[in-house]
Every structure is written in structure tokens, then in C-alpha cells.
C-alpha positions in Angstrom: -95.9 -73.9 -105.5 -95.3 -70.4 -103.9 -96.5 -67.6 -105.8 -93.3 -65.7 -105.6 -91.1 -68.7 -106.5 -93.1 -69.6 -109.9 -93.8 -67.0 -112.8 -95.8 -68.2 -115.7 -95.9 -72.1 -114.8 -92.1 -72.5 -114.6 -89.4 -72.1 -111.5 -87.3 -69.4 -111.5 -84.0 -71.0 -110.7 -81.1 -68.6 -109.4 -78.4 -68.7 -112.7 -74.6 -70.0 -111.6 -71.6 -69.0 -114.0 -69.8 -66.4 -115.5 -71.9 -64.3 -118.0 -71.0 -63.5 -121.2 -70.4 -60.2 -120.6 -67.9 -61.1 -117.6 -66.2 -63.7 -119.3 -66.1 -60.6 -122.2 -64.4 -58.2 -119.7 -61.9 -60.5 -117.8 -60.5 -61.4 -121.1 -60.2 -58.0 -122.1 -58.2 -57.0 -119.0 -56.0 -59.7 -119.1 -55.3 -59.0 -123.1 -54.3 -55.5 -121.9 -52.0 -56.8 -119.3 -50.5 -59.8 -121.2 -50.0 -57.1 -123.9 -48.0 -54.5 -121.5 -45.9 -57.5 -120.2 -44.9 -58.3 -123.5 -43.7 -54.8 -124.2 -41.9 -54.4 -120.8 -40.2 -57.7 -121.2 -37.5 -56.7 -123.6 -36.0 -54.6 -120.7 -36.0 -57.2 -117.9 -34.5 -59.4 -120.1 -31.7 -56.7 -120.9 -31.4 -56.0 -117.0 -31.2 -59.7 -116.6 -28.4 -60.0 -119.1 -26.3 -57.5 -117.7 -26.8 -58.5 -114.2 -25.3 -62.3 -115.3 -22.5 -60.7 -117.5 -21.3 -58.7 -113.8 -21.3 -61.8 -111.8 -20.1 -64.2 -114.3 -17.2 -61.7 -114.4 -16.9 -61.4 -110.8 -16.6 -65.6 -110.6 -14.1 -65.7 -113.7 -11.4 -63.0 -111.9 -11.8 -60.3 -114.8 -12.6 -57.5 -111.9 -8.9 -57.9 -110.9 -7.9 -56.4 -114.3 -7.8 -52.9 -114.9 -10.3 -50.6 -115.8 -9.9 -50.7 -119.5 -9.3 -54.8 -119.4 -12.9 -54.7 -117.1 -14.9 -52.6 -120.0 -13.1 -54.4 -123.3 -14.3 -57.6 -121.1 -17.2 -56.1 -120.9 -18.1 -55.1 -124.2 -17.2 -59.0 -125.5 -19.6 -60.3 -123.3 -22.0 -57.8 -124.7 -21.2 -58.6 -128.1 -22.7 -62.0 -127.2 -25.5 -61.0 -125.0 -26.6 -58.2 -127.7 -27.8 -55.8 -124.5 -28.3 -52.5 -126.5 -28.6 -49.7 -123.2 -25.6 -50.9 -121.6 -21.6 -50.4 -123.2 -18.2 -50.6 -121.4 -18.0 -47.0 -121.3 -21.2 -46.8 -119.7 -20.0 -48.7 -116.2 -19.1 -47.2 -113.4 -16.2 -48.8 -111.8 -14.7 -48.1 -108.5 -12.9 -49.5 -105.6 -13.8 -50.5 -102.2 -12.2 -52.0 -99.1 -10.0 -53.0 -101.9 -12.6 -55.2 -104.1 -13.3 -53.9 -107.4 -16.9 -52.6 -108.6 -18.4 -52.0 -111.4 -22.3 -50.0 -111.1 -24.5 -50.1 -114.4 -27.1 -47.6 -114.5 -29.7 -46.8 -116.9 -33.2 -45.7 -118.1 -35.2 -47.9 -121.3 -38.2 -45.7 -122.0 -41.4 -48.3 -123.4 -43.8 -47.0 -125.5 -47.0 -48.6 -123.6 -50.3 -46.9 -125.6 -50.3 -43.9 -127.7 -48.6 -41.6 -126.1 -48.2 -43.3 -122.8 -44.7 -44.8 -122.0 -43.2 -46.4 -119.1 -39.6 -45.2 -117.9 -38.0 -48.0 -116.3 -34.5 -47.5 -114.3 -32.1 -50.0 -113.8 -29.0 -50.4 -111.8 -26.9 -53.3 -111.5 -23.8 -53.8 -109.5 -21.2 -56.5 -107.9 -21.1 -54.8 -104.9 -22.2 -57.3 -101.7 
């Protein structure tokens, strides 16, 4: 037995794993980012609506309407979809090389931690 490899009359054996105090941390971090994700996920999920109300549009022919058929089409969509940041009144629509389109843009302000807040901007549009 080497003198630097035994202490007391047993081995000291070099420890494997995750200590308590990492595992601690680790979980901690991802908490915080599961819970930010969760909080920023109601405003994807608006962008994401209004993105499939514009092209399911686009596929059924409502874009060769005019502009107050596009935003009452719009807004009945929207009546199922319940997006909140987005109305008829709120698209941009405009023409070009003769193809109809219609721009959303808009802002959703998250409250993330006391009196930290994300500002998130969106823009969605059927141009190609």
C-alpha cells in the first residue's frame, strides 16, 4: 500500500457522479428556463395562429376579395383562433405584381421577473 494512496487504513477512491449540489443547480437552471418558456409560449402560439389564418386564406382564394371582404374574413377566422394582438384593422394589405398582400405586425410585451419583460415583435405576411 502507498502511503499517499491510503489515509487511515482505507483507499481513497476518486468519487464519480453528479453531486448533490450540481444536481441542485442544474435543476435550478432548467426551472428558470422551463418557467420563461412557459411565459413566452402564449405569443408564439398567437404568431403561429395568425401565420396559419394568412395562408389558409391565401389557399382558399379570400385575398382576391377586396380589402374590407380580406379583414371581415379576417376577423372570423380570428373569432375562432381567439389571437388577441392581431384584428382586421390591424393588417396591412397591399398589392404587388398584381398579388394581393396582407403584412401583420405587432409587439406582445411578457412580463418575465419582477420588473423584467421581454418585448417580442412579430410580423407575418403572404408575400413569397
Amino acid at each position: 500500500m502507498t502511503a499517499n494512496r491510503k489515509r487511515e487504513g482505507v483507499y481513497m477512491v476518486k468519487q464519480r457522479g453528479v453531486s448533490l449540489m450540481g444536481l441542485i443547480v442544474t435543476l435550478c437552471v432548467l426551472g428558470f428556463l422551463a418557467v420563461m418558456a412557459a411565459k413566452l409560449m402564449p405569443a408564439y402560439i398567437e404568431y403561429f395562429a395568425v401565420k396559419k389564418m394568412f395562408s389558409a386564406m391565401d389557399q382558399d382564394g379570400t385575398l382576391k376579395g377586396t380589402v374590407r371582404d380580406i379583414r371581415r374574413a379576417f376577423d372570423t377566422r380570428n373569432a375562432i383562433e381567439d389571437v388577441k394582438s392581431v384584428k382586421g384593422e390591424d393588417l396591412e394589405i397591399t398589392k404587388e405584381g398584381g398579388e394581393t398582400v396582407i403584412t401583420a405586425t405587432w409587439s406582445s410585451k411578457v412580463s418575465m421577473v419582477s420588473n423584467v419583460s421581454a418585448c417580442l415583435d412579430f410580423m407575418v405576411t403572404t408575400s413569397k
